[in-house]
C-alpha positions in Angstrom: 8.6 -30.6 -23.5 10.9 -30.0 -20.4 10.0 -31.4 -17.3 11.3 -27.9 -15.6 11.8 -24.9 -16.8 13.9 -21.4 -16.4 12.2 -19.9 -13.1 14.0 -22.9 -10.4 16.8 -20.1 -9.9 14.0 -17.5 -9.0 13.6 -16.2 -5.5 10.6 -15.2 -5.9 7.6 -17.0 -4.2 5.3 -16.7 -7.4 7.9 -17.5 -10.1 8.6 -20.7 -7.8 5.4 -21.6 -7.8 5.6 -21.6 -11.5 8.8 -23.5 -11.9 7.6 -27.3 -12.8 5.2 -26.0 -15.0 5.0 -27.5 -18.3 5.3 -24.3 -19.5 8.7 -23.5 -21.0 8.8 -20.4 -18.6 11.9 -17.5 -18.6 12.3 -14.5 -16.5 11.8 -11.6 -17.9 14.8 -10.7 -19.3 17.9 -10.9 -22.1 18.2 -14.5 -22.4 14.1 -14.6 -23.5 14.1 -11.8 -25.1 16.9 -12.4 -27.6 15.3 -16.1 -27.9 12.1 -14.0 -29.1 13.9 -12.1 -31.5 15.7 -14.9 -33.0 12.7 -17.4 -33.5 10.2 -14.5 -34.5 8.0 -16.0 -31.8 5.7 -13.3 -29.8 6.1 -13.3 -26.4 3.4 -14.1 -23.6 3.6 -12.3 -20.8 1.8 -13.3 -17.7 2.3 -11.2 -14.8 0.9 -12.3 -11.6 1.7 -12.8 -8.0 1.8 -15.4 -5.0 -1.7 -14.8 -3.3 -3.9 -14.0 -6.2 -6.8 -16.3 -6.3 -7.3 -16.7 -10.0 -3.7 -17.0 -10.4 -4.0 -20.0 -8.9 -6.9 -20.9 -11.3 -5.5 -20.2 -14.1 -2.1 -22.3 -13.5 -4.1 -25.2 -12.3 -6.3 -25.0 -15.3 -3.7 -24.1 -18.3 -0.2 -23.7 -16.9 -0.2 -27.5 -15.5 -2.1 -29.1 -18.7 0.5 -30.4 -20.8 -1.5 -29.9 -24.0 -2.3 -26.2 -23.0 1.4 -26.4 -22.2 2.9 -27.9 -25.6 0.7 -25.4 -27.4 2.3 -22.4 -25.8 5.6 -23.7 -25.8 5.3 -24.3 -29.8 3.9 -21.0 -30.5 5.0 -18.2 -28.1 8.5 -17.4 -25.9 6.7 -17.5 -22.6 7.8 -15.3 -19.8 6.5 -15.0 -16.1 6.5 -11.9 -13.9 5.8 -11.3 -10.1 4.3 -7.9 -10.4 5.2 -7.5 -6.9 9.1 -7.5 -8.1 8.6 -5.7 -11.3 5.9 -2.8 -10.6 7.4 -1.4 -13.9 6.4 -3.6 -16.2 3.1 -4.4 -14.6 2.2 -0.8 -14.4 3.5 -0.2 -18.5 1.0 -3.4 -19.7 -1.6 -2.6 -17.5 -1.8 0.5 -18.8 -1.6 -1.5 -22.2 -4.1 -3.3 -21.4 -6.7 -0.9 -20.8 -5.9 1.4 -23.9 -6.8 -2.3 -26.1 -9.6 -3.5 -24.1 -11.1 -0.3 -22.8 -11.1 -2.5 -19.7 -8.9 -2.1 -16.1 -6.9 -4.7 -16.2 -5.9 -6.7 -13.2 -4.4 -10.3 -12.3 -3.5 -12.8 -13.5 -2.7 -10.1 -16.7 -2.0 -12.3 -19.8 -0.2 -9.9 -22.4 0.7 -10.9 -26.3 4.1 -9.1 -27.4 6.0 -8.4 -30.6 9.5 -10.0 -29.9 11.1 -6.7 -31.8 9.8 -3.9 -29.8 7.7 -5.7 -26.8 4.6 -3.4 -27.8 1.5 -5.5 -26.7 -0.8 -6.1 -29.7 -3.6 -8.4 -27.9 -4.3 -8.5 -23.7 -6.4 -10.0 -21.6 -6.4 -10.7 -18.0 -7.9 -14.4 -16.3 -8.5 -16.9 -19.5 -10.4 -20.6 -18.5 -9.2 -23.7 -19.7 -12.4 -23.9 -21.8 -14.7 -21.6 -23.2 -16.9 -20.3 -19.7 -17.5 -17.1 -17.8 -18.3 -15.7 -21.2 -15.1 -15.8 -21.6 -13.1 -17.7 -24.8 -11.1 -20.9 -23.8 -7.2 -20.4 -23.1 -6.4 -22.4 -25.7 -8.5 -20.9 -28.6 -7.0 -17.8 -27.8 -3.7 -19.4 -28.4 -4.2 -20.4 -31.3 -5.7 -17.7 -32.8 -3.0 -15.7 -31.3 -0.3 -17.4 -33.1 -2.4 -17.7 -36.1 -3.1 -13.8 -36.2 0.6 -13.1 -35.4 1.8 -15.4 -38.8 -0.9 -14.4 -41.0 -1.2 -10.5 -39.6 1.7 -8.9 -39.1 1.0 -5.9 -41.2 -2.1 -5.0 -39.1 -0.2 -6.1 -35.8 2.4 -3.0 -36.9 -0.3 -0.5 -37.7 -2.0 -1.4 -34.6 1.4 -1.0 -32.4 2.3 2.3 -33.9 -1.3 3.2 -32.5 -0.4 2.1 -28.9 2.7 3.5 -28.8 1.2 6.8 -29.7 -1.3 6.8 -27.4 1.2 5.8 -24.3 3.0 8.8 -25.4 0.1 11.5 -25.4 -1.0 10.3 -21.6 2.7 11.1 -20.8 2.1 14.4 -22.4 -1.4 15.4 -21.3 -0.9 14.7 -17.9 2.4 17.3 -17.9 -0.1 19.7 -19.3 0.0 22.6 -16.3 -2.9 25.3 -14.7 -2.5 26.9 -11.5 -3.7 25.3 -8.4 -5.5 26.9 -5.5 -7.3 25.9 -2.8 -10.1 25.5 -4.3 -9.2 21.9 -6.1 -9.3 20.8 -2.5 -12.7 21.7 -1.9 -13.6 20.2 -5.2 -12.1 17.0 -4.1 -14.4 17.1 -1.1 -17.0 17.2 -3.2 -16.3 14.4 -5.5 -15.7 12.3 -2.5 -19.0 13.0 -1.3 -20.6 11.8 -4.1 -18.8 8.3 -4.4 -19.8 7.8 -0.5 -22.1 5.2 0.0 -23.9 6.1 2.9 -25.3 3.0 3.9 -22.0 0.8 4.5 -19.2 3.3 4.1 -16.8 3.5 1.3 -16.3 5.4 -2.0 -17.2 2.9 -4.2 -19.5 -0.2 -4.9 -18.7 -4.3 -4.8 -15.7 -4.8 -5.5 -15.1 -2.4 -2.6 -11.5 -1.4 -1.6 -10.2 0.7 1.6 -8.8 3.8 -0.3 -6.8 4.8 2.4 -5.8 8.2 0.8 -9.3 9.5 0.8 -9.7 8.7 4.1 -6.5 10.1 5.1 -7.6 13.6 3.0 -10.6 14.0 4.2 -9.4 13.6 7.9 -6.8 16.2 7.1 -9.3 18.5 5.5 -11.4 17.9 8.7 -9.0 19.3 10.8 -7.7 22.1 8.2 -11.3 23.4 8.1 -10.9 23.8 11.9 -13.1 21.3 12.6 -16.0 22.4 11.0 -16.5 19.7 7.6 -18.7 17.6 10.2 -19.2 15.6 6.8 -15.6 14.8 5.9 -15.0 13.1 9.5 -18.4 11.1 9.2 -17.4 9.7 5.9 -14.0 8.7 7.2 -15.3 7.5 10.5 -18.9 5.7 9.2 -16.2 3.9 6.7 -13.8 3.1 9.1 -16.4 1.6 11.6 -18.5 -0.4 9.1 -14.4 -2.0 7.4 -13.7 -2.7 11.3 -17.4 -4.7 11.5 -17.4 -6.1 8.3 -15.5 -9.4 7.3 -12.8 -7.4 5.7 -11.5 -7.3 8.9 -10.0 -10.3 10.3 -11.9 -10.8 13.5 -9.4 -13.4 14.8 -5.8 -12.6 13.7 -6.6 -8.8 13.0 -5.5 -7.5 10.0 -7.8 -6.5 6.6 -8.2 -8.5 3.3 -7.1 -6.6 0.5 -11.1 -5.6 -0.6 -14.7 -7.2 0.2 -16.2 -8.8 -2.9 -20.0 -7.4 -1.5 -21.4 -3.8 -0.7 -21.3 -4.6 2.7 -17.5 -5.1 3.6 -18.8 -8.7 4.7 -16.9 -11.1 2.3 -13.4 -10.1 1.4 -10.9 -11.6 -1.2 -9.4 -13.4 1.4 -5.6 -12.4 0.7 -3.7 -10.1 2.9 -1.1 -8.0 1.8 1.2 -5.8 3.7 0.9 -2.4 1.4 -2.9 -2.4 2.7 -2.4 -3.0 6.3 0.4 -0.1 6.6 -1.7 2.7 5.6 -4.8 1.5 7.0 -2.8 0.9 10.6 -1.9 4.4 10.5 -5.1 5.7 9.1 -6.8 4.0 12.5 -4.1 5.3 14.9 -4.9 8.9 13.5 -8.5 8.3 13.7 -8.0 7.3 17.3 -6.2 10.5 17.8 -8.9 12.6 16.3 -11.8 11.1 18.5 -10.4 8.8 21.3 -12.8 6.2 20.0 -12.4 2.7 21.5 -13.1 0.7 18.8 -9.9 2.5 16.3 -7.5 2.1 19.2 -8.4 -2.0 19.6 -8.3 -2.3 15.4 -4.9 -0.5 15.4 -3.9 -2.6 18.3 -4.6 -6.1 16.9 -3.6 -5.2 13.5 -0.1 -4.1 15.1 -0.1 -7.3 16.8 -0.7 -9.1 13.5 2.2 -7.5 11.5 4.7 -8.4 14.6 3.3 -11.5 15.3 3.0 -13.2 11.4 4.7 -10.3 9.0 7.9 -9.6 10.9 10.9 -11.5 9.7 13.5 -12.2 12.7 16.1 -9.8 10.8 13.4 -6.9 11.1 12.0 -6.8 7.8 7.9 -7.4 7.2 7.2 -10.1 4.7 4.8 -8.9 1.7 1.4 -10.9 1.7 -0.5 -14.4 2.8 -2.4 -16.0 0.2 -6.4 -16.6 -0.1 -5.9 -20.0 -0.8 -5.5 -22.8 1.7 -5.7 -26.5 0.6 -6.5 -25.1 -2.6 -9.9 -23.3 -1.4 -9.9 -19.7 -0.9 -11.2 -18.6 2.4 -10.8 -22.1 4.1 -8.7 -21.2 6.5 -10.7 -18.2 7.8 -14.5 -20.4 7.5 -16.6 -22.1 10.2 -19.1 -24.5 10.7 -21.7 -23.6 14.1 -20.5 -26.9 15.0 -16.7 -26.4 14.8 -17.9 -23.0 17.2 -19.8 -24.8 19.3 -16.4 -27.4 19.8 -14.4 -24.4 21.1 -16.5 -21.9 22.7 -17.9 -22.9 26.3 -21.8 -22.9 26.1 -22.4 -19.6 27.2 -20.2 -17.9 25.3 -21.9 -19.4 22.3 -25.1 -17.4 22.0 -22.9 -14.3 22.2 -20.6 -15.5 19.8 -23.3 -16.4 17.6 -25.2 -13.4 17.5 -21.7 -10.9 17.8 -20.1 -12.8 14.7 -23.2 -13.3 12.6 -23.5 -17.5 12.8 -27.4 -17.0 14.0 -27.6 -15.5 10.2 -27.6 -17.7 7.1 -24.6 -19.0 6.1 -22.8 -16.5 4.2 -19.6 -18.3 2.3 -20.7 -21.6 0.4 -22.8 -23.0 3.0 -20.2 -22.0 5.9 -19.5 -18.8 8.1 -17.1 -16.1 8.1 -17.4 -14.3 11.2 -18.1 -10.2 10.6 -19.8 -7.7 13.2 -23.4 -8.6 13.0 -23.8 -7.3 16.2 -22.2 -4.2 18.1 -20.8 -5.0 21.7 -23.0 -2.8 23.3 -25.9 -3.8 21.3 -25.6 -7.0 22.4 -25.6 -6.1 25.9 -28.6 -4.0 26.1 -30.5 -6.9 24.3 -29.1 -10.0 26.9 -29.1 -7.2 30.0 -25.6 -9.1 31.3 -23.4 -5.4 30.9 -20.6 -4.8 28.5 -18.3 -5.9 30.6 -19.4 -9.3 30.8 -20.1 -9.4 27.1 -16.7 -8.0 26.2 -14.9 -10.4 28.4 -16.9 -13.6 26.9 -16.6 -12.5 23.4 -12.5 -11.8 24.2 -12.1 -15.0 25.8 -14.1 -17.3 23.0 -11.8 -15.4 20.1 -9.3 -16.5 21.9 -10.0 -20.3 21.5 -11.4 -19.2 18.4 -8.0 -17.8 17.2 -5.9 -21.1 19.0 -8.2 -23.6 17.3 -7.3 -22.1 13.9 -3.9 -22.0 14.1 -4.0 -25.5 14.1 -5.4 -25.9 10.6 -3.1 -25.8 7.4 -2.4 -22.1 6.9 -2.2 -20.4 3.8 0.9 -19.8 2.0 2.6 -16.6 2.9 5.0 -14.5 0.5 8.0 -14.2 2.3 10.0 -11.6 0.5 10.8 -8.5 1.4 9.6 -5.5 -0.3 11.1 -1.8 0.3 8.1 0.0 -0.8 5.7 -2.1 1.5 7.9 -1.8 4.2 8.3 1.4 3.9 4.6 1.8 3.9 4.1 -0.4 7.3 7.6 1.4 9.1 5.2 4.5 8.4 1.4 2.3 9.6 3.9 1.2 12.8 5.4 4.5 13.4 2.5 6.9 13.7 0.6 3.9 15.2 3.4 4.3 18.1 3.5 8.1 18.2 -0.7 7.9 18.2 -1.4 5.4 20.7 1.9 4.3 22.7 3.3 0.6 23.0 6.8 1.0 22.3 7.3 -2.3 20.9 5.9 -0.9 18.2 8.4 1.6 16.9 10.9 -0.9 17.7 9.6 -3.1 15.2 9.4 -0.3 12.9 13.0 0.9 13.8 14.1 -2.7 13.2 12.6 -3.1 9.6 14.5 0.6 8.8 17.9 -0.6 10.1 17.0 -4.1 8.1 16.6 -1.9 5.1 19.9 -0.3 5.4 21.8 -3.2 6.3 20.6 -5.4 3.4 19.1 -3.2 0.9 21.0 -0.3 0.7 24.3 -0.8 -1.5 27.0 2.0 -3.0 23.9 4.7 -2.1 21.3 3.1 -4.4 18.2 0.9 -3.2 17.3 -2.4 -4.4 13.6 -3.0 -4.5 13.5 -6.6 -3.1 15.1 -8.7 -0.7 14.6 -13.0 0.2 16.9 -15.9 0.9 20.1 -13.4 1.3 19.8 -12.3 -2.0 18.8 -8.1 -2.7 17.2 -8.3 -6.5 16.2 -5.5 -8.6 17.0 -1.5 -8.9 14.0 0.3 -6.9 12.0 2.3 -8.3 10.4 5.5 -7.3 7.8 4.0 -4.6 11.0 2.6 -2.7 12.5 5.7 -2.7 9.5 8.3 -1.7 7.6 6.2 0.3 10.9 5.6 2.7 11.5 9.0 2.8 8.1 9.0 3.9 8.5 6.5 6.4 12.0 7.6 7.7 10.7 11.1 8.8 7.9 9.5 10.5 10.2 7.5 12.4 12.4 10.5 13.4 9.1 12.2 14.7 8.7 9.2 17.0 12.2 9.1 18.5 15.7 11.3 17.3 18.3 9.4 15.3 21.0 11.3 13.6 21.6 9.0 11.7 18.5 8.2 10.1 18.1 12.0 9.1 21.3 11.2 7.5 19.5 8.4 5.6 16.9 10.7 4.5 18.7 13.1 3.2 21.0 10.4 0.9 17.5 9.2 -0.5 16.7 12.4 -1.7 19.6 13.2 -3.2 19.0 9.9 -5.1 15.8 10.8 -6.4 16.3 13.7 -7.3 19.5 12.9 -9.3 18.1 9.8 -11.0 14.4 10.1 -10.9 13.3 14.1 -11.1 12.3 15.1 -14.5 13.9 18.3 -15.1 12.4 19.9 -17.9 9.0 19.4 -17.1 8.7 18.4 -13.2 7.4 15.4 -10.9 9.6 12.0 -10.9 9.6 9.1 -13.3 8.8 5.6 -11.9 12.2 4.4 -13.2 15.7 5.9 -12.7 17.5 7.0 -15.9 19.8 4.2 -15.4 17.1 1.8 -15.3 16.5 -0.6 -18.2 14.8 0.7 -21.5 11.1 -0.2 -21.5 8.3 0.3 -23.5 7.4 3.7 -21.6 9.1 5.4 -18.1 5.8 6.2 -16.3 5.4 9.4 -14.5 2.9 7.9 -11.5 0.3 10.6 -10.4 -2.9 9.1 -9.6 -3.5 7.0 -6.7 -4.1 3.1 -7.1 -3.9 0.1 -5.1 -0.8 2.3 -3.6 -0.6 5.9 -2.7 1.2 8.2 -5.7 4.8 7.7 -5.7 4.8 11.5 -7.0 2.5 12.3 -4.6 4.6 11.0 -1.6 7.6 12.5 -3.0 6.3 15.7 -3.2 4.9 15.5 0.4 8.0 14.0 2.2 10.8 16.1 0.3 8.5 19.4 0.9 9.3 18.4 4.8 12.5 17.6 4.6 13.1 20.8 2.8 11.1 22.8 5.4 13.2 21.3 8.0 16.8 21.7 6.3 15.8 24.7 4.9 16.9 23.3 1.5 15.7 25.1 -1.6 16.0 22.5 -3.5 13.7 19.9 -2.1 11.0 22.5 -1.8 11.7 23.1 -5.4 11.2 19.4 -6.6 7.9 19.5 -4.4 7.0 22.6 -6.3 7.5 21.8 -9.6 6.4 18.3 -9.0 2.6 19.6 -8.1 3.0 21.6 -11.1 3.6 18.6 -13.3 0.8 17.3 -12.1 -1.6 19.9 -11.6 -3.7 19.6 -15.1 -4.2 15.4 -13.9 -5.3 16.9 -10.7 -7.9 19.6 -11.9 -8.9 17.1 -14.6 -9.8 14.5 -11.0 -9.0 15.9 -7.8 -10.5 12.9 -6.2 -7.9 10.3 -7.9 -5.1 12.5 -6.9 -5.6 12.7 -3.0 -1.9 11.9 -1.9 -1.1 14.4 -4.0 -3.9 16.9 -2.7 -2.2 16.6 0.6 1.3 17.5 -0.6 -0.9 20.4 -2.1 -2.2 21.6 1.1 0.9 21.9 2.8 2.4 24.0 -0.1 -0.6 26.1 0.2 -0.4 26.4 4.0 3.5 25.6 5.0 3.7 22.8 7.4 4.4 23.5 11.7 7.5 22.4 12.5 7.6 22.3 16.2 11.4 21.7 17.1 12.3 20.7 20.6 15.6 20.6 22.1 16.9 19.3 25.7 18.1 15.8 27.5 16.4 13.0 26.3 14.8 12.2 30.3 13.5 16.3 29.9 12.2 16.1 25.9 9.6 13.1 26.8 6.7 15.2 28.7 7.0 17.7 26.4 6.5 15.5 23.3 3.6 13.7 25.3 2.2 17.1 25.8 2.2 18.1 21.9 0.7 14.3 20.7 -2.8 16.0 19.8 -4.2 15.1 16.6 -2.6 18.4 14.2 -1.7 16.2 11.2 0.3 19.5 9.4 2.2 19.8 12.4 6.0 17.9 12.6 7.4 17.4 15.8 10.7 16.6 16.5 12.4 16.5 20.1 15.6 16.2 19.4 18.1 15.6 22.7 21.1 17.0 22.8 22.8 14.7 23.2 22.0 13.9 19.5 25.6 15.8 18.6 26.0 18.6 15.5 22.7 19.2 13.4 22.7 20.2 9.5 21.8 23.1 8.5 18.6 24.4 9.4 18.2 22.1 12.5 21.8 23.7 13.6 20.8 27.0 15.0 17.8 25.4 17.4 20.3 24.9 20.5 19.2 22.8 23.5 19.4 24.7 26.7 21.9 24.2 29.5 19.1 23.0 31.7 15.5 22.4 30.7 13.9 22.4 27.6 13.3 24.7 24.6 10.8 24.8 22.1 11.4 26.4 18.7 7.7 26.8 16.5 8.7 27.2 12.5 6.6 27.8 9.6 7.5 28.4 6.4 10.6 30.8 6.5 9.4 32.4 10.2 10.3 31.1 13.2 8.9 32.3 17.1 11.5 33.0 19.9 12.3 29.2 21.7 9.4 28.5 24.6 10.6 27.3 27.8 8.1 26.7 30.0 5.9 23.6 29.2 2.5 24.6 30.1 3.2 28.2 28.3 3.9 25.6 25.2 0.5 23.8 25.5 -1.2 27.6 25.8 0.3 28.3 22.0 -0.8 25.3 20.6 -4.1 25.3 22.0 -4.7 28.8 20.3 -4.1 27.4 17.1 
């Protein structure tokens, strides 16, 4: 049995975690694959990552026992995977999974392979050590694995000629095509509605995730609708106010948990991951926007802080996630006592602090608190009669202590590598944060991350997908690609670099070269250079991250606006065509894509504006309202020769101009500020 095993050369966090194992782990890749082929062993595939709770579990349970260990060792070639790094092959046997269970899948996924062909021929996600849970023991299920695989093999063929056929007609369904109109948006609407739970917010029940893209649609159709869908803002806004209350939030550090294990958004799964916090930091700077409301600005404000303060690398990119465990507990880190409160908060702060944070109610998390908004601010003052003021500066000052007394306990681990997709993702949270509400530290940081991207992850024009220790790992996939696109033109609308329009051009030129399906439309997941897998996805619905297709569609749909470039606007085109008979079939599933849908129904404003840098910042202050299908650019001209489409909007001598685009049509340049607002207001 070796005492270590092939992961010690790993940069990733969760394949090092896994590297004195017992378990005779490889990488995925040649070395245990061949090894597979040669032994006629199956392969076991466990695909995981560093902050999932029963992750943990499971390795402390199985991978660590050297019995379960000698047992998997004798009978399978076992191979660990960081999802995080490898996207693809999660999202191929996750997909596997659920076609042999009739089950969604999730984490730790534990996969049975044919060493031939890797087709999947058992799958199962979290086993115990012994039989539990309802559940059968690990180590039954390895044995009757191995015993099924020798014994058979016949009926293990039959059964993967099956899968593969069925992997093949959800590729082919979903490029089934029907016209789209405006109507699939409305349907959408509808849908939404009836997923809302109107009592605590949210589209679905326990466990209960953000679904940022929903949100984001329906504040969008909000606005589209000219303000009217009173019921699309109140379902974004109820939601957004009952996450910000509930224990979800982070009431301490800021930042959310990546979902609340209760109806209530009271106790999450304690991990925090950077792919959530991006959108939903955006989300709250745009629901700021739309209604001034206090309480979005302070959530986008501490979550910013968060990110800068504990997510930022020196060198500018954002690490990817901090575990749920601490000394091996989940949640113990982020869990009080009323006495450990009563040590730090003076005595009378505490009543506040108790009745604000919910410790006058039972104990909610194993016989301790997690704080949540029992309590409104305002509430409180009206019941104690000492004014919000007072209240709000207690309450700020006792989270304070709150915040320093924690920092002194053992944290939890924290994933330090560096992502492109997430980053992309939080460049974008940080960007329209910045553009929404003002700080400029903010786009700095996201302006930092960009140019840490480029410097580190951008080789010979291609993306790698992850960065950590020095080393770049791993051709990116589609996500990296569309959602920086994404993120880059966000960053331009904040503040004008040539150079970074440059860089959003090159990426999609990439995609659309290595990724775009041209016979039927949309983009694959992997480039056509990437390794040969079971499948090459063609992502269209959104999950625990927006729709690569769907971003795509959106950000190349504005870059082609802005270039005037047919051939972005083409891709866009025939990528919502791809997808339109998965969208019709469930609009709701499909709402990144919905908004790349609106815009190709109603053509995006581009408001251009030209002039010195010290002239172009009123006017961009002026144009910040909330008009979330309008892009604006002020571009100084000092900014030096423009491509095409961007070269015929001159800066004046003196002043500045403004040059309103939509579609193919653009008005004569404005001049005069206040004659600018009076256009936009009429809209």
């Amino acid at each position: 049995m070796p005492s270590s095993n092939h992961l010690s050369g790993e940069t990733s966090p969760y394949l090092l975690q896994h590297a004195d194992n017992p378990v005779d782990w490889y990488p995925w890749g040649e070395e245990a694959l061949r090894r597979a082929q040669a032994e006629d062993k199956p392969i076991l595939l466990s695909i995981g990552y560093s902050a999932c709770h029963w992750c943990h579990v499971m390795a402390h349970e199985s991978f660590e026992d050297p019995a379960v260990a000698a047992q998997m060792n004798e009978l399978f070639i076992n191979i660990k995977v960081d999802r995080e790094e490898r996207p693809d092959l999660d999202r191929i046997y996750q997909q596997a999974h659920a076609l042999l269970t009739g089950r969604p899948g999730g984490w730790p996924l534990t996969v049975f392979l044919t060493p031939e062909d890797r087709t999947p021929f058992f799958a199962g996600t979290y086993f115990p050590r012994e039989a539990r849970y309802g559940l059968p023991g690990f180590s039954d299920v390895l044995q009757r694995i191995g015993e099924l695989y020798r014994t058979r093999r016949a009926d293990i063929d039959a059964q993967n000629a099956s899968l593969r056929q069925a992997l093949e007609n959800i590729e082919r369904e979903a490029q089934s095509q029907t016209a789209l109109s405006a109507s699939v948006l409305d349907q959408a609407r509808t849908e939404i509605a009836r997923l809302f739970d109107p009592v605590h917010g949210g589209f679905d029940h326990a466990p209960k995730f953000p679904h940022p893209p929903m949100m984001d649609f329906l504040l969008r159709h909000w606005e589209a609708t000219g303000k009217q869908d009173a019921k699309a803002l109140h379902m974004t806004l109820f939601t957004l106010e009952h996450m910000a209350e509930g224990g979800i939030y982070d009431h301490l550090g800021g930042g959310f948990a990546r979902y609340s294990v209760d109806d209530k958004w009271m106790i999450p799964h304690f991990e925090k991951m950077l792919y959530d916090n991006g959108p939903l930091l955006a989300l709250y700077a745009e629901a700021y926007a739309a209604t001034g409301l206090p309480l979005f600005r302070r959530i986008a404000e501490q979550t910013a802080s968060w990110v800068m303060r504990e997510m930022q690398a020196a060198k500018g990119g954002y690490y990817s996630a901090i575990d749920a465990d601490s000394e091996g507990e989940e949640g113990r880190f982020y869990v009080w006592t009323r006495d450990q409160v009563r040590e730090v908060v003076r005595e009378d702060e505490y009543p506040l602090v108790a009745a604000r944070f919910g410790l006058d109610q039972p104990a909610n998390f194993e016989g301790r608190w997690h704080l949540y908004g029992a309590i409104a601010e305002s509430e409180l003052a009206a019941t104690t009669g000492l004014g919000e003021e007072v209240v709000h500066d207690r309450l700020e000052q006792a989270r304070s202590r709150l915040s320093a007394r924690r920092e002194l306990r053992i944290p939890p681990g924290k994933d330090d590598k560096v992502l492109t997709a997430w980053n992309a993702l939080m460049i974008r949270g940080m960007a329209v944060a910045a553009r929404r509400i003002g700080p400029p530290e903010w786009g700095e940081s996201a302006e930092r991350a960009l140019d840490f991207i480029r410097a580190t992850l951008w080789r010979n024009g291609r993306l790698f997908a992850s960065w950590r220790e020095g080393r770049a790992l791993l051709p990116a996939y589609l996500d990296d690609y569309a959602f920086l696109l994404d993120a880059t033109l966000e960053l331009l609308a904040l503040r004008w670099r040539s150079s970074d329009l440059v860089f959003a051009i090159e990426i999609a030129e990439v995609m659309l070269k290595h990724f775009q399906d041209h016979e039927y439309g949309g983009f694959f997941f992997t480039a056509d250079d990437h390794e040969r897998l079971l499948q090459r996805p063609k992502p269209l619905a959104d999950e625990s991250l927006p729709a690569g297709n769907g971003v795509a569609a959106f950000s190349l749909a504005r870059l082609g606006h802005l270039l005037a470039e047919t051939r972005y606007l083409d891709a866009a085109h025939s990528t919502l065509q791809a997808a339109s008979g998965a969208i019709e079939h469930a609009p709701s599933s499909h709402c990144t894509l919905l908004k790349a849908l609106q815009e190709s129904l109603q053509p995006p404003e581009l408001l251009i504006l030209r002039g010195s840098a010290i002239d172009l910042e009123a006017w961009r202050e002026a144009t910040a309202d909330f008009a979330p299908q309008r892009l604006t650019l002020a571009i100084p001209s000092e900014a030096g020769e423009l491509p095409a489409g961007l070269a015929d909007k001159k800066a004046p001598a003196k002043g500045v101009y403004a040059y309103i685009c939509q579609g193919a049509h653009c008005e004569s340049p404005i001049d005069d500020l206040e004659v600018l607002r009076a256009r936009l207001a009429s809209e």
